[in-house]
N, CA, C, O and CB atoms as a CASP TS submission, in Angstrom:
PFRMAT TS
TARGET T0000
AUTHOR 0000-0000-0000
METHOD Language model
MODEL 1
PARENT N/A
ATOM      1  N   UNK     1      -1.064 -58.543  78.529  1.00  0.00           N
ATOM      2  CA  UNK     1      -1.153 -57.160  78.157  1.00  0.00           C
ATOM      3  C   UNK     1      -2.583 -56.679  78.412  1.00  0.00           C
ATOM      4  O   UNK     1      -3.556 -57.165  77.835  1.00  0.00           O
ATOM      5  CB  UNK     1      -0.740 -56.956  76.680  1.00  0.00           C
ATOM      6  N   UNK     2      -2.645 -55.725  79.284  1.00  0.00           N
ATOM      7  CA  UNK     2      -4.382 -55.396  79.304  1.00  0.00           C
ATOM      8  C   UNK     2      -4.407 -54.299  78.023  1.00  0.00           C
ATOM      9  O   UNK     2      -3.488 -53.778  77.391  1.00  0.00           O
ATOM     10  CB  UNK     2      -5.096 -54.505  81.112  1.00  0.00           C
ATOM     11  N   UNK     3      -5.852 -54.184  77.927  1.00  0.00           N
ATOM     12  CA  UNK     3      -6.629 -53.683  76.592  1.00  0.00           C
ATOM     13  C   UNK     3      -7.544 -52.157  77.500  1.00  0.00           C
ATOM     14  O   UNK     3      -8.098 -51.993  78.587  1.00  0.00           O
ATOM     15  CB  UNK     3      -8.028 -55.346  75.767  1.00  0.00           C
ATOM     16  N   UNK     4      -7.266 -51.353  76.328  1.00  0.00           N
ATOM     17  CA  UNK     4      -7.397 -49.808  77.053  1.00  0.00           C
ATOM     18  C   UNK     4      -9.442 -49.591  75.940  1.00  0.00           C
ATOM     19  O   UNK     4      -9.492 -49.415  74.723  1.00  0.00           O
ATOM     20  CB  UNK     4      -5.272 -48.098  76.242  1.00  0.00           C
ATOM     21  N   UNK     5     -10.054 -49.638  76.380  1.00  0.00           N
ATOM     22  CA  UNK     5     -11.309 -49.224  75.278  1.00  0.00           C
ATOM     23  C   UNK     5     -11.516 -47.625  74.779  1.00  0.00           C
ATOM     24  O   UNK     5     -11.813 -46.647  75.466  1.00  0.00           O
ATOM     25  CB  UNK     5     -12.816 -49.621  76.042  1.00  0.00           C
ATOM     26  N   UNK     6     -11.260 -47.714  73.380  1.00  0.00           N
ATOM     27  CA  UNK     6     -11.098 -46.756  73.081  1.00  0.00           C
ATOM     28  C   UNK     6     -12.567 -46.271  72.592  1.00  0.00           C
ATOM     29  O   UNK     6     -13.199 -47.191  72.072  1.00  0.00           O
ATOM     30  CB  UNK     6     -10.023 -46.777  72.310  1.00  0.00           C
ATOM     31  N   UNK     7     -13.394 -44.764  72.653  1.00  0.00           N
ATOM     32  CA  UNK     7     -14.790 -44.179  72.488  1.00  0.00           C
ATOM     33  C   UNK     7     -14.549 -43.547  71.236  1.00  0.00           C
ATOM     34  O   UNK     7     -13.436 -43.667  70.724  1.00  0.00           O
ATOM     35  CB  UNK     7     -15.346 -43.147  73.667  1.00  0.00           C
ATOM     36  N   UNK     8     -15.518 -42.836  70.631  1.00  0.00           N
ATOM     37  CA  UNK     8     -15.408 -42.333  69.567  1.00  0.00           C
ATOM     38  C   UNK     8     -16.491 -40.850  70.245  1.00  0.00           C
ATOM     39  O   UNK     8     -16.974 -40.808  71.377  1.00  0.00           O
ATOM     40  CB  UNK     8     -15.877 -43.477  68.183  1.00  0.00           C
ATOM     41  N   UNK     9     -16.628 -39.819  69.200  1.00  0.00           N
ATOM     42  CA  UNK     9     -17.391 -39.062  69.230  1.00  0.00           C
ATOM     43  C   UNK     9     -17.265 -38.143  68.337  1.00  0.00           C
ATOM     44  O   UNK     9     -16.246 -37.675  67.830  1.00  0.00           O
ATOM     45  CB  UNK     9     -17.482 -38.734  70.195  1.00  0.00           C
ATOM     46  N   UNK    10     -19.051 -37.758  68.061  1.00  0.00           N
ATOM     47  CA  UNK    10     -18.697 -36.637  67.412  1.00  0.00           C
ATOM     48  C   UNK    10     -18.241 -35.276  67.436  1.00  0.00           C
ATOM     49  O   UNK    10     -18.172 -34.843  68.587  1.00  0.00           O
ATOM     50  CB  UNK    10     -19.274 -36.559  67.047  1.00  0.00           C
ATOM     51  N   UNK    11     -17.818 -34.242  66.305  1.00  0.00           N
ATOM     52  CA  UNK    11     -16.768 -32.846  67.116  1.00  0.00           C
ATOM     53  C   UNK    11     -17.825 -32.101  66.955  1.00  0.00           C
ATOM     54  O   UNK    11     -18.360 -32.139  65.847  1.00  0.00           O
ATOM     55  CB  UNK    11     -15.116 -32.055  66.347  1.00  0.00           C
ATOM     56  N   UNK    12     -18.270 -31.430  67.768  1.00  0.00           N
ATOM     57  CA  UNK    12     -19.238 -30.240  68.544  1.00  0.00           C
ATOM     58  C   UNK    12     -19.304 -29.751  67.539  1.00  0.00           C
ATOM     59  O   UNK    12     -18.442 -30.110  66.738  1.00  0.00           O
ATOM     60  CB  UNK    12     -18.834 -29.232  69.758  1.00  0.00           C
ATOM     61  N   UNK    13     -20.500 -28.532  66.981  1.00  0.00           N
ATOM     62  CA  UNK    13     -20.534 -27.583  66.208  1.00  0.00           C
ATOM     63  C   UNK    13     -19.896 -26.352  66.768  1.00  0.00           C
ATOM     64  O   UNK    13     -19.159 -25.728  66.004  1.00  0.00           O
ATOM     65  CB  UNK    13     -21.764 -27.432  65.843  1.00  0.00           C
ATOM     66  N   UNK    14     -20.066 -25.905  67.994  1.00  0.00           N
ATOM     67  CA  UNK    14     -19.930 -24.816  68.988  1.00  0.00           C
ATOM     68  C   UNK    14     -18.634 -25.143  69.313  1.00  0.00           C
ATOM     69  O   UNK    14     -18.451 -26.357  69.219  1.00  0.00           O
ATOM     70  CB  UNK    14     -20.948 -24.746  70.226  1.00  0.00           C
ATOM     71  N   UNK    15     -17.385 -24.340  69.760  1.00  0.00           N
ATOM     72  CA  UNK    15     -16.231 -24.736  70.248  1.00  0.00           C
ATOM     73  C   UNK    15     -16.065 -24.825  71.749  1.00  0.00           C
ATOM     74  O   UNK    15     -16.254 -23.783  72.377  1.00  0.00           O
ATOM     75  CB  UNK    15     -15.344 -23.951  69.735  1.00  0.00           C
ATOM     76  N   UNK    16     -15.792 -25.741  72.305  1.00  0.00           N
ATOM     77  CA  UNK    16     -15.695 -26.399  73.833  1.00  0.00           C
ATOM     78  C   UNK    16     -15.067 -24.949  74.638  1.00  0.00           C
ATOM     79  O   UNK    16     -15.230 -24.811  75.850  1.00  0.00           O
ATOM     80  CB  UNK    16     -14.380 -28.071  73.943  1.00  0.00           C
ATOM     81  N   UNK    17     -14.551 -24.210  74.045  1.00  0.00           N
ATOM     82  CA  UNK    17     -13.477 -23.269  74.755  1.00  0.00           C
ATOM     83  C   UNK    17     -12.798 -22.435  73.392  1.00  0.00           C
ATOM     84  O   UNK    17     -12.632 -23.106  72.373  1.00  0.00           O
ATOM     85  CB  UNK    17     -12.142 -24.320  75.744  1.00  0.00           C
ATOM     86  N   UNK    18     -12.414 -20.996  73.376  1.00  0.00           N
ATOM     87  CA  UNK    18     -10.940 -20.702  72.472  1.00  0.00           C
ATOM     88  C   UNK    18      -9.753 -20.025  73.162  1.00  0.00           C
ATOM     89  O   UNK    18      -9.897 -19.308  74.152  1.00  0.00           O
ATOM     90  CB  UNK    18     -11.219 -19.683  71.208  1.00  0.00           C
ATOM     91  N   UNK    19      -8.482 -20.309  72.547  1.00  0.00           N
ATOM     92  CA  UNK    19      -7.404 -20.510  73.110  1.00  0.00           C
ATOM     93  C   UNK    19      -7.077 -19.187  72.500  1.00  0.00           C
ATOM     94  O   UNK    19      -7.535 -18.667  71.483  1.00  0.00           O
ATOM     95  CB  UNK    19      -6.605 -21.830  72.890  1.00  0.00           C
ATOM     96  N   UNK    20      -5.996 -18.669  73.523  1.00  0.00           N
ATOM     97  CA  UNK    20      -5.513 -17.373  73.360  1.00  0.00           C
ATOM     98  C   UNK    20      -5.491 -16.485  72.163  1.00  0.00           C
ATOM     99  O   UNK    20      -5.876 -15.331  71.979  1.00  0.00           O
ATOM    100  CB  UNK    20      -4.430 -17.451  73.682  1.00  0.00           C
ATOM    101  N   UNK    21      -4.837 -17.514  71.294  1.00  0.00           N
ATOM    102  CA  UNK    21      -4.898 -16.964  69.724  1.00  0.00           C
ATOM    103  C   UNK    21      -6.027 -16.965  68.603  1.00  0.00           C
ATOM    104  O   UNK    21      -5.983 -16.944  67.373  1.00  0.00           O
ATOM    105  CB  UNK    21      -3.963 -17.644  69.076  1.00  0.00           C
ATOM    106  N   UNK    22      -6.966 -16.996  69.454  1.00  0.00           N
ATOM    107  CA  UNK    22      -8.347 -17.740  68.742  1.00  0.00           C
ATOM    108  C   UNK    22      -9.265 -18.682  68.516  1.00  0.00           C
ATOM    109  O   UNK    22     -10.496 -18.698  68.493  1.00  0.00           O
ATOM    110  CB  UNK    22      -8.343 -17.853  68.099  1.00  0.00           C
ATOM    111  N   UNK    23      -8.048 -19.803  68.284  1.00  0.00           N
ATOM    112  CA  UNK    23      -8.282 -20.971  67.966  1.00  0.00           C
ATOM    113  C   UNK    23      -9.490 -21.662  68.326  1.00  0.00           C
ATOM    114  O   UNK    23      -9.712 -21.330  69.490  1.00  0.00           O
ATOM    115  CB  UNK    23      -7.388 -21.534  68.318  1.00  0.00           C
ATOM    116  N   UNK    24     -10.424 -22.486  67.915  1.00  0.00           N
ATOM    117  CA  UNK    24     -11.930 -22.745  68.601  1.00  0.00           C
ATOM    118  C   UNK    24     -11.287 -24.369  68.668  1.00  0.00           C
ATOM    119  O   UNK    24     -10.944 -25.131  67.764  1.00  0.00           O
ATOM    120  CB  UNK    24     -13.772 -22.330  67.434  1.00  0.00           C
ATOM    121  N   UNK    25     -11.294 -24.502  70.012  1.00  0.00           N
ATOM    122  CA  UNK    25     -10.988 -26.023  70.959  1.00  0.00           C
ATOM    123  C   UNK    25     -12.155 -26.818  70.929  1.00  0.00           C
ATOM    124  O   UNK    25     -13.226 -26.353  71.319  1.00  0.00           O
ATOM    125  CB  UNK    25     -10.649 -25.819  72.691  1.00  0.00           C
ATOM    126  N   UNK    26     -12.040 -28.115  70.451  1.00  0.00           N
ATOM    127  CA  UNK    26     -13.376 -28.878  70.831  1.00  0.00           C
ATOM    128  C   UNK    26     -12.863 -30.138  71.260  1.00  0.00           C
ATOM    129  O   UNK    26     -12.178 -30.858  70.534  1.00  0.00           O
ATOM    130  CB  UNK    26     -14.502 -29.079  69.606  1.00  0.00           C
ATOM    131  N   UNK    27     -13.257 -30.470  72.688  1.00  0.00           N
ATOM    132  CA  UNK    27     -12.293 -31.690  73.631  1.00  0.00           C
ATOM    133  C   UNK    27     -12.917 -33.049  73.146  1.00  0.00           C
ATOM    134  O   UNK    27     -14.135 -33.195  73.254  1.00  0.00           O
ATOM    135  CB  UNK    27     -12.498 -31.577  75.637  1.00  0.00           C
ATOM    136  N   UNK    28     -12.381 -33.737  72.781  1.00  0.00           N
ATOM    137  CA  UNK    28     -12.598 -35.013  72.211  1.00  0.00           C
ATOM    138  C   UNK    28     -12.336 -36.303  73.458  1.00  0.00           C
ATOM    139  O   UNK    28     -12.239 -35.910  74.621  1.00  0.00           O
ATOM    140  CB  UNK    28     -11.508 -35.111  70.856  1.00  0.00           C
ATOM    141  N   UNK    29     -12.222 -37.900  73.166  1.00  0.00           N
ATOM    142  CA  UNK    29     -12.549 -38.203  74.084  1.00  0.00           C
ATOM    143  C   UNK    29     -11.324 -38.053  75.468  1.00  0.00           C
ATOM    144  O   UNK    29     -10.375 -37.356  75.109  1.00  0.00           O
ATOM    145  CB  UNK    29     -13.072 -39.374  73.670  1.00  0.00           C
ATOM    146  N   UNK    30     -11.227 -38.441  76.564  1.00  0.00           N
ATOM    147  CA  UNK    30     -10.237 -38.350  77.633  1.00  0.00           C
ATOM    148  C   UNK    30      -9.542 -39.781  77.790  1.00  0.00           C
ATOM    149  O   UNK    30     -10.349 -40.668  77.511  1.00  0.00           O
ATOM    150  CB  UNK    30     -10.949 -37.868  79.018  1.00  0.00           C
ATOM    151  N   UNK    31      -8.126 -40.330  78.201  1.00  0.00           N
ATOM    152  CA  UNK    31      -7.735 -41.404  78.697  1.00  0.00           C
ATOM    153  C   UNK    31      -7.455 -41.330  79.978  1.00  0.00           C
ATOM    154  O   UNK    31      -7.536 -40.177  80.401  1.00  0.00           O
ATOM    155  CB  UNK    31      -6.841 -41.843  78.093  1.00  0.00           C
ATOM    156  N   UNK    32      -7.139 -42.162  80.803  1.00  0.00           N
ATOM    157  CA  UNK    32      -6.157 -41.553  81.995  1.00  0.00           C
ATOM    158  C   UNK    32      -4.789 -40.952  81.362  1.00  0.00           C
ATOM    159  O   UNK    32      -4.584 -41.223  80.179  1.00  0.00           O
ATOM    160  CB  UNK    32      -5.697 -42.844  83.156  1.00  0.00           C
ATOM    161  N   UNK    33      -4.084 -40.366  81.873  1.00  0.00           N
ATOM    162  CA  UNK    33      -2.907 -39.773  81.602  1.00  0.00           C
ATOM    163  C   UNK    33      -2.531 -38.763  79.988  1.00  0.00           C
ATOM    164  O   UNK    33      -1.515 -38.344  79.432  1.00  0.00           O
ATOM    165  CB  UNK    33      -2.043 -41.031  81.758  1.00  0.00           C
ATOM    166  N   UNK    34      -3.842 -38.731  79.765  1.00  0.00           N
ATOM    167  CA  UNK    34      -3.720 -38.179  78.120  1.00  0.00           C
ATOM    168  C   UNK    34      -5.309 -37.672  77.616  1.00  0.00           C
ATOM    169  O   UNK    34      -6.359 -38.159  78.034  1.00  0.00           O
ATOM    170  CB  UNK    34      -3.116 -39.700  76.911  1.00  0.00           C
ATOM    171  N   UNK    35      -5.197 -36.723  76.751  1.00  0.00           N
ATOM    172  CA  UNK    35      -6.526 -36.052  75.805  1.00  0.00           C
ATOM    173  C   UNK    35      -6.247 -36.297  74.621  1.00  0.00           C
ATOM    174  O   UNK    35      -5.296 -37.001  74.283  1.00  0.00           O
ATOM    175  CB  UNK    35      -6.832 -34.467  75.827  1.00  0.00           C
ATOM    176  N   UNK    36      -7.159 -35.665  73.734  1.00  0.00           N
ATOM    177  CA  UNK    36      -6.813 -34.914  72.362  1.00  0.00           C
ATOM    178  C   UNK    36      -7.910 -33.968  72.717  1.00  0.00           C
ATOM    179  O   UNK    36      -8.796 -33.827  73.560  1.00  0.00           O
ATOM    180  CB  UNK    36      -6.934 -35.806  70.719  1.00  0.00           C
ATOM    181  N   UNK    37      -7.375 -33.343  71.573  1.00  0.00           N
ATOM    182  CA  UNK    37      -8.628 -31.999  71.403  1.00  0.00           C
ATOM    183  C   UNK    37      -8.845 -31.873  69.673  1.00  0.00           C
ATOM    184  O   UNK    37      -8.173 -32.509  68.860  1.00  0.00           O
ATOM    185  CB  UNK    37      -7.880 -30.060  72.164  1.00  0.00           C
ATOM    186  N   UNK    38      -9.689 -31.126  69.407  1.00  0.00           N
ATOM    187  CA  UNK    38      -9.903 -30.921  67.579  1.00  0.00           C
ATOM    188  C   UNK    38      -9.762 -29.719  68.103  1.00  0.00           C
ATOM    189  O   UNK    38     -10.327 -29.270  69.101  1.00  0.00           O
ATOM    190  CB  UNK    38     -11.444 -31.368  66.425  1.00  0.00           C
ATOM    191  N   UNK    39      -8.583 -28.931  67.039  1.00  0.00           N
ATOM    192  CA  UNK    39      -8.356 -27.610  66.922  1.00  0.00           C
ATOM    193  C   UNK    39      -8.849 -26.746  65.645  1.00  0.00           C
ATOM    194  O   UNK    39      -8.624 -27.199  64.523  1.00  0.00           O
ATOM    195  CB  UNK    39      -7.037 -27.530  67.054  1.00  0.00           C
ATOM    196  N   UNK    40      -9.661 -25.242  65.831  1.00  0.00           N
ATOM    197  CA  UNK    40      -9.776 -24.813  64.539  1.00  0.00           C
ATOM    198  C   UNK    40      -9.302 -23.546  64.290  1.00  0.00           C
ATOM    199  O   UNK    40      -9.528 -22.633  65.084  1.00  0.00           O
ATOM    200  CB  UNK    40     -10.990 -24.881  64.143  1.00  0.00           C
ATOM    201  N   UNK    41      -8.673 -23.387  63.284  1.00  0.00           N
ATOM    202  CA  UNK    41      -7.769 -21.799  63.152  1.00  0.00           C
ATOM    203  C   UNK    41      -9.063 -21.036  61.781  1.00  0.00           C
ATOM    204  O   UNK    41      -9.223 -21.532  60.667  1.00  0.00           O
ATOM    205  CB  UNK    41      -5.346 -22.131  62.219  1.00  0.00           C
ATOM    206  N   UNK    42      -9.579 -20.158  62.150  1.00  0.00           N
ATOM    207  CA  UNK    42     -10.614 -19.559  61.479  1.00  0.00           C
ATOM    208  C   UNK    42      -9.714 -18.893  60.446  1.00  0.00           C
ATOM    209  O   UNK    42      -8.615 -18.455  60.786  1.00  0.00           O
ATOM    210  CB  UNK    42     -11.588 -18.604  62.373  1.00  0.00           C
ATOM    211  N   UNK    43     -10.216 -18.793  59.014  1.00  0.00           N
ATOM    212  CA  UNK    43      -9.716 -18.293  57.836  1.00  0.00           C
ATOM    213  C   UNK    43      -9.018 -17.742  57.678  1.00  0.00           C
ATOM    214  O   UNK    43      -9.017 -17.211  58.788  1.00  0.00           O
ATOM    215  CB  UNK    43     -10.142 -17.873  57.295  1.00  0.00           C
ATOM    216  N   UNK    44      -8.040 -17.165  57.049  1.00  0.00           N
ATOM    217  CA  UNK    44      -7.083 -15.925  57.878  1.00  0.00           C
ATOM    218  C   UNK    44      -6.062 -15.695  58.584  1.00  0.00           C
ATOM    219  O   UNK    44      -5.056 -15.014  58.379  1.00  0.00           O
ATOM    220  CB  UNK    44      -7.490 -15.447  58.577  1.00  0.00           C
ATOM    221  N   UNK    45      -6.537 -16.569  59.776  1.00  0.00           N
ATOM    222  CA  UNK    45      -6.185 -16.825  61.119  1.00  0.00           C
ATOM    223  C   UNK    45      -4.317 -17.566  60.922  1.00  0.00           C
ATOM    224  O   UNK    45      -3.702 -17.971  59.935  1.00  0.00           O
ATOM    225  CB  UNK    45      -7.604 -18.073  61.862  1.00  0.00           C
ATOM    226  N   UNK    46      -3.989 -17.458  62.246  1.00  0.00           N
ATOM    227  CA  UNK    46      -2.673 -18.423  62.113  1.00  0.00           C
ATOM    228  C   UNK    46      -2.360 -18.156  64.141  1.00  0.00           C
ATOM    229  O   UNK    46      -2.691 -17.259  64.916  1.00  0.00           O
ATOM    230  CB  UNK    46      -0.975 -17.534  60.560  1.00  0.00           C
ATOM    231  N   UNK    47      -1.484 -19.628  64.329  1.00  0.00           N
ATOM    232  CA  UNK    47      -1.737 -19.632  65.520  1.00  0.00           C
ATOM    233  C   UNK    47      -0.514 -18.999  66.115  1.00  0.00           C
ATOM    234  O   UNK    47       0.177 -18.354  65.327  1.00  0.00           O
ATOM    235  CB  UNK    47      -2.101 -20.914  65.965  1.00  0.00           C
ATOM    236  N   UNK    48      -0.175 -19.058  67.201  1.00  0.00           N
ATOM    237  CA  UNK    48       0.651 -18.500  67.829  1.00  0.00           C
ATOM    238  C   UNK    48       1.333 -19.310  69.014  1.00  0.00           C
ATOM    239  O   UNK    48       0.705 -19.709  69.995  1.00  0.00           O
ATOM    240  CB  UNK    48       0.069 -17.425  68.157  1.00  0.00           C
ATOM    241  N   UNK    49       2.988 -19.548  68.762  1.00  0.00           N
ATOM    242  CA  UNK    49       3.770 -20.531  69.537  1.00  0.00           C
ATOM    243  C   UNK    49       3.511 -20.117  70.930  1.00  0.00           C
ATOM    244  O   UNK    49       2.972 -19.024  71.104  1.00  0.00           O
ATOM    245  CB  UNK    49       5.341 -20.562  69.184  1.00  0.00           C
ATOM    246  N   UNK    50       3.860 -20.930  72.055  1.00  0.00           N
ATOM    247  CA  UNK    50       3.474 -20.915  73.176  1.00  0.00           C
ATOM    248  C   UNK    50       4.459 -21.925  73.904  1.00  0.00           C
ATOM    249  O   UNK    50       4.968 -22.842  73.259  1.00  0.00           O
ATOM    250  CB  UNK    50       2.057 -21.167  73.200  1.00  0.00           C
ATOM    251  N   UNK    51       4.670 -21.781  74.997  1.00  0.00           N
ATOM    252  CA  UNK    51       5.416 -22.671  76.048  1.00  0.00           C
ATOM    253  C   UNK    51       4.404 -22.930  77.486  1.00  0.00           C
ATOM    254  O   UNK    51       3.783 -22.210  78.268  1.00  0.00           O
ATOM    255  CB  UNK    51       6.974 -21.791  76.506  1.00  0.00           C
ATOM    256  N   UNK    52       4.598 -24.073  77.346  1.00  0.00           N
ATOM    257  CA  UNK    52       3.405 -24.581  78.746  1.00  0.00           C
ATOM    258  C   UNK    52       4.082 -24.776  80.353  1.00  0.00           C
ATOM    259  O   UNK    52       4.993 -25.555  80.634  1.00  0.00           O
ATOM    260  CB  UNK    52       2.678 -26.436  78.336  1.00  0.00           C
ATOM    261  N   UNK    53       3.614 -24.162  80.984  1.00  0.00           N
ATOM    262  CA  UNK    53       4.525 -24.663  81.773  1.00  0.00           C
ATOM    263  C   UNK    53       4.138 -26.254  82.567  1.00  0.00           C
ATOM    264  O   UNK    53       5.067 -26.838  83.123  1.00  0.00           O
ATOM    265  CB  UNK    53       4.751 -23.489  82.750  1.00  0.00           C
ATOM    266  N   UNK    54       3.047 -26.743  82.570  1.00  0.00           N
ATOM    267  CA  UNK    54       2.084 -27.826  83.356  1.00  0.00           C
ATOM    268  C   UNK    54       1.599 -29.052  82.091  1.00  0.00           C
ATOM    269  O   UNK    54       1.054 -30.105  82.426  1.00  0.00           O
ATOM    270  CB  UNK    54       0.438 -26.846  84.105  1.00  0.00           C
ATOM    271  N   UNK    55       1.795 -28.827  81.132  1.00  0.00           N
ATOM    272  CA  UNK    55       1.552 -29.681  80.075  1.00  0.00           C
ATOM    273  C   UNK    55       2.348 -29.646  78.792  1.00  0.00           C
ATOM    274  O   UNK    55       2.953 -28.677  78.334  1.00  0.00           O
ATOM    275  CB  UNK    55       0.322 -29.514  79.777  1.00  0.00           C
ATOM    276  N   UNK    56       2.252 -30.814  78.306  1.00  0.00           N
ATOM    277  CA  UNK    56       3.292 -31.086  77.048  1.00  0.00           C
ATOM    278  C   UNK    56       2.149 -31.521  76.183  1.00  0.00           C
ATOM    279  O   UNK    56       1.074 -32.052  76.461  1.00  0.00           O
ATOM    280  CB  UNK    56       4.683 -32.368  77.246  1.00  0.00           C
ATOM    281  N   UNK    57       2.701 -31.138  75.036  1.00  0.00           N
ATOM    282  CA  UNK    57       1.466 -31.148  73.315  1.00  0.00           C
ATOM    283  C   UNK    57       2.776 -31.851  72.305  1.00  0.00           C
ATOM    284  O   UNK    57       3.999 -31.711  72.319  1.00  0.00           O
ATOM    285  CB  UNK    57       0.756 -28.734  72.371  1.00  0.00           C
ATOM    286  N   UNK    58       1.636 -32.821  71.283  1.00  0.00           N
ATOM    287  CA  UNK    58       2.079 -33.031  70.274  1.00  0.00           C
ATOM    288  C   UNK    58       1.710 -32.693  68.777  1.00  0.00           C
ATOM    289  O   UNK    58       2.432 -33.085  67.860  1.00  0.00           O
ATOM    290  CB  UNK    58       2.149 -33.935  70.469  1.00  0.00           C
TER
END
């Protein structure tokens, strides 16, 4: 079985990018074939459903 090394890091103060509905994106580390991201919905706030056409989310 090979072994994948997994990084750590810390989440930005500043948001990497925000997403349509607001949301402040901060990209965390990359694999081949896969991300995560840290998502933030500002106070208030609430997000808004979406359909991708080029990517799938969990």
């Amino acid at each position: 079985m090979s072994q994948t090394l997994l990084t750590t890091c810390m989440i930005a103060a500043e948001p990497d990018t925000l997403a349509p509905d607001g949301s402040e994106i901060r990209f965390l580390p990359q694999l081949k074939g896969g991300s995560m991201v840290h998502c933030r919905v500002p106070a208030g706030g609430t997000t808004l459903a979406v359909r991708h056409r080029t990517v799938e989310e969990v």
